[in-house]
C-alpha positions in Angstrom: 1.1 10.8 -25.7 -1.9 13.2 -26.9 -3.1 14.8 -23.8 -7.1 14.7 -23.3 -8.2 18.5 -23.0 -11.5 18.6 -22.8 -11.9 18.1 -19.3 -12.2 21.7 -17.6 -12.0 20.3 -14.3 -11.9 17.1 -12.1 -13.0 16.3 -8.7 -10.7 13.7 -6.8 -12.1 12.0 -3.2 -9.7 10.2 -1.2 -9.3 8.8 2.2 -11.8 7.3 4.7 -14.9 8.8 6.4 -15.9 8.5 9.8 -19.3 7.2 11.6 -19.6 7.9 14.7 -21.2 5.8 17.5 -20.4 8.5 20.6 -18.4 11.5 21.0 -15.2 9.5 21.1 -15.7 6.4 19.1 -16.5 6.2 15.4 -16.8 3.3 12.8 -14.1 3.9 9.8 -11.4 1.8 7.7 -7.4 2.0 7.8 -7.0 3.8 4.3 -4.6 6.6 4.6 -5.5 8.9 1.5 -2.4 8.2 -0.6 -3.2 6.8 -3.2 -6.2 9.8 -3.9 -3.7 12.4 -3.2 -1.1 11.0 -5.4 -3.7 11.0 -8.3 -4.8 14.5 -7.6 -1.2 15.8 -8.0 -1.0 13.8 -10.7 -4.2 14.9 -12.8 -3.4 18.7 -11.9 -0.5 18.2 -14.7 -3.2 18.2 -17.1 -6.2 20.1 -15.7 -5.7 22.9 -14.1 -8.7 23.2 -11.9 -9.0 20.1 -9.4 -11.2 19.8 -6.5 -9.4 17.6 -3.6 -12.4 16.2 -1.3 -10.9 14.1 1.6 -12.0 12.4 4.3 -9.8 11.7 7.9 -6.5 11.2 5.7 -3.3 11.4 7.4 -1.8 15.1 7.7 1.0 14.9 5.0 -2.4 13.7 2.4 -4.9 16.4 3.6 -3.5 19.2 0.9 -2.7 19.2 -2.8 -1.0 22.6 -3.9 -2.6 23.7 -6.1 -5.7 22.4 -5.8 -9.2 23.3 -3.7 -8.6 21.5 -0.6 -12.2 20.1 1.0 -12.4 18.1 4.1 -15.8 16.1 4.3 -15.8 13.5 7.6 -18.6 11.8 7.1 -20.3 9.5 3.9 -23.2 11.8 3.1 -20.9 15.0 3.8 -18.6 13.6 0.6 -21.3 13.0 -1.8 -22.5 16.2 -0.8 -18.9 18.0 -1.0 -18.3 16.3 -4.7 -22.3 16.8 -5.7 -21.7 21.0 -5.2 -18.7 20.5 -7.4 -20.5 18.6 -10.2 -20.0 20.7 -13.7 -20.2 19.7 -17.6 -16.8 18.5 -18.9 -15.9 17.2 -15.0 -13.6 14.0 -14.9 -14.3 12.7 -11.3 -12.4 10.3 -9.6 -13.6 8.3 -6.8 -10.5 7.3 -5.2 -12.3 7.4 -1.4 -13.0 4.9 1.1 -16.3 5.6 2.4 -18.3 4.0 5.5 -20.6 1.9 4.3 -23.1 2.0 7.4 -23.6 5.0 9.8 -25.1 4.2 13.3 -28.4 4.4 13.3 -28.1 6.4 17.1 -25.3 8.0 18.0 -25.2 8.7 21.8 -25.4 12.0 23.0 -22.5 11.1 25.7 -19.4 8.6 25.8 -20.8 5.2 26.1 -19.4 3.7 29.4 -18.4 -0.1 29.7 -19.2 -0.3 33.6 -23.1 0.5 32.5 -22.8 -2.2 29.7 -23.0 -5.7 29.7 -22.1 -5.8 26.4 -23.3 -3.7 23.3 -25.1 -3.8 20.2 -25.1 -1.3 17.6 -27.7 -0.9 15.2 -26.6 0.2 11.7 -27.8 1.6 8.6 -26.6 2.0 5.2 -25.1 4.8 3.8 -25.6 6.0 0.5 -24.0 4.9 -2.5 -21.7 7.9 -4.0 -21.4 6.7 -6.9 -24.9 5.8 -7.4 -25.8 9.6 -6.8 -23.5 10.9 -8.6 -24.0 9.5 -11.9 -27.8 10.0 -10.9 -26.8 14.1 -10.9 -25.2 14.1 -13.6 -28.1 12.3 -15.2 -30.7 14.7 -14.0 -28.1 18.1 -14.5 -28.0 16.6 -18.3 -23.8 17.0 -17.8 -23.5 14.4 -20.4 -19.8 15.3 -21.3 -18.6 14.3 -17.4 -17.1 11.1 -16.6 -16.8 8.8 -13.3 -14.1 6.7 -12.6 -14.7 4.5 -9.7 -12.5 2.3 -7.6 -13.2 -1.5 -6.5 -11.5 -2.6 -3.0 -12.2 -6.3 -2.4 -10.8 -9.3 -0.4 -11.9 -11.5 -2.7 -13.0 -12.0 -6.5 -12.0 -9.0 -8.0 -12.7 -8.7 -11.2 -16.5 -10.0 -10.7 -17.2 -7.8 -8.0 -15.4 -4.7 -10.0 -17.4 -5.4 -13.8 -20.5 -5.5 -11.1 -19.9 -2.0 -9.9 -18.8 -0.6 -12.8 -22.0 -1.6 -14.4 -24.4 -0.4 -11.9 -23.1 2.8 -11.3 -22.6 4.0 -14.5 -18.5 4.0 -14.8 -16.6 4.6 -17.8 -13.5 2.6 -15.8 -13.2 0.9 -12.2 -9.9 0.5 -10.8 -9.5 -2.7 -8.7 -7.7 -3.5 -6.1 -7.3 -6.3 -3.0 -6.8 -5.1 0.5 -6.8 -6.6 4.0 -4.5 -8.3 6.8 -3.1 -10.7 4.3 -3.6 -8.3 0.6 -1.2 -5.2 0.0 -4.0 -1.7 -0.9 -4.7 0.5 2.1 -1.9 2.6 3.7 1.5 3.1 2.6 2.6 -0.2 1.3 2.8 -1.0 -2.5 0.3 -1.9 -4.5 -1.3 -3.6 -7.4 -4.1 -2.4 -9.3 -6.2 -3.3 -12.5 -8.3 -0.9 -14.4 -11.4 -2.4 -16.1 -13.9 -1.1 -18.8 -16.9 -3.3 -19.9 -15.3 -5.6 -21.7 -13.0 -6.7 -19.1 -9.8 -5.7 -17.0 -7.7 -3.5 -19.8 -4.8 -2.7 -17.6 -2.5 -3.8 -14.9 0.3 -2.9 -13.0 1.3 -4.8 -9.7 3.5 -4.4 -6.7 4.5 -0.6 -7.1 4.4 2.3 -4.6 1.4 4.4 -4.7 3.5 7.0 -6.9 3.9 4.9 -9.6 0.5 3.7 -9.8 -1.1 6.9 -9.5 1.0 8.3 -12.4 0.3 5.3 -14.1 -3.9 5.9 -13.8 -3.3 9.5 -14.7 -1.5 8.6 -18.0 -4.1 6.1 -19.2 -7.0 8.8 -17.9 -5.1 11.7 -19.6 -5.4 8.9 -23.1 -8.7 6.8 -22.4 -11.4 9.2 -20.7 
């Protein structure tokens, strides 16, 4: 296989963020960061320069040698991280699970259940990463950089991923199901499928996260 060169550098996110509600509570998801930080060792076989922004991963995921190691813990701190990063000829990889929705108010103090009858918490969304990156890229005129997104659903895969991918301006989403009942977050095997417009291109199922990641980084290395 032909390497692709003409990427000069790629960013990689991985990992969830956190929201917080008090000083000690905090809305986030179970992903562990493996699957991003498998990729990122991965894609440094081929470019040299990679930029590793994670969120709360779990310690043995929170550095790639080799690579610039950023931590961002919250959604807007990642989008910002990977936005300062931004260059021409940039492959980046958005292998992150961010929060979705941020408290509106977070409370200045630990929120006490003997002064609650019960609580509600008022959210708002957070913003789309994808979305402003490929709007960045758009207004910086770095034409020759690429996003590859990722598509985490509990149900109807393929339609929610060819959604994404088309919205947010992807070259190639990489689906996967996750939940209770689903194999994807943590350190359990996996199954994913990479899609381009015209449909899912590529599969490979029930493999540690290893495997798949090498797997992405060969097609990347041939495809982007």
């Amino acid at each position: 296989m032909k390497a692709n060169t003409r990427f000069k550098k790629a960013i990689i996110s991985s990992g969830p963020t956190r929201e917080w509600i008090d000083p000690v509570r905090y809305i986030s998801n179970a992903s562990s960061g493996k699957m991003g930080f498998h990729i990122a060792k991965e894609i440094l076989s081929w470019i040299p320069n990679v930029v590793y922004v994670h969120g709360n991963v779990s310690d043995k995921y929170a550095n790639v040698e080799g690579a610039k190691n950023v931590y961002a813990e919250t959604t807007i701190a990642l989008r910002d991280a990977i936005v300062a990063e931004l260059e021409n000829d940039t492959l980046v990889i958005m292998a992150a699970a961010p929060a979705d929705f941020r408290p509106i108010m977070i409370a200045e103090n630990k929120i006490k259940k003997e002064t609650t009858v019960g609580l509600m918490i008022e959210l708002e969304k957070n913003p789309d990463i994808l979305m402003a990156l490929n709007a960045s890229l758009k207004d910086k005129k770095y034409d020759s950089s690429v996003l590859i997104g990722f598509a985490a659903e509990t149900e109807k895969l393929e339609e929610h991923a060819l959604g994404k991918l088309e919205r947010k301006g992807l070259k190639f989403i990489i689906g996967n199901y996750v939940g209770k009942s689903n194999t994807g977050f943590g350190e359990v095997d996996s199954s994913i499928r990479i899609f381009s417009k015209d449909g899912m291109i590529k599969e490979i199922n029930n493999q540690p996260k290893e495997i798949l990641a090498k797997g992405i980084s060969d097609f990347l290395k041939e495809h982007a």
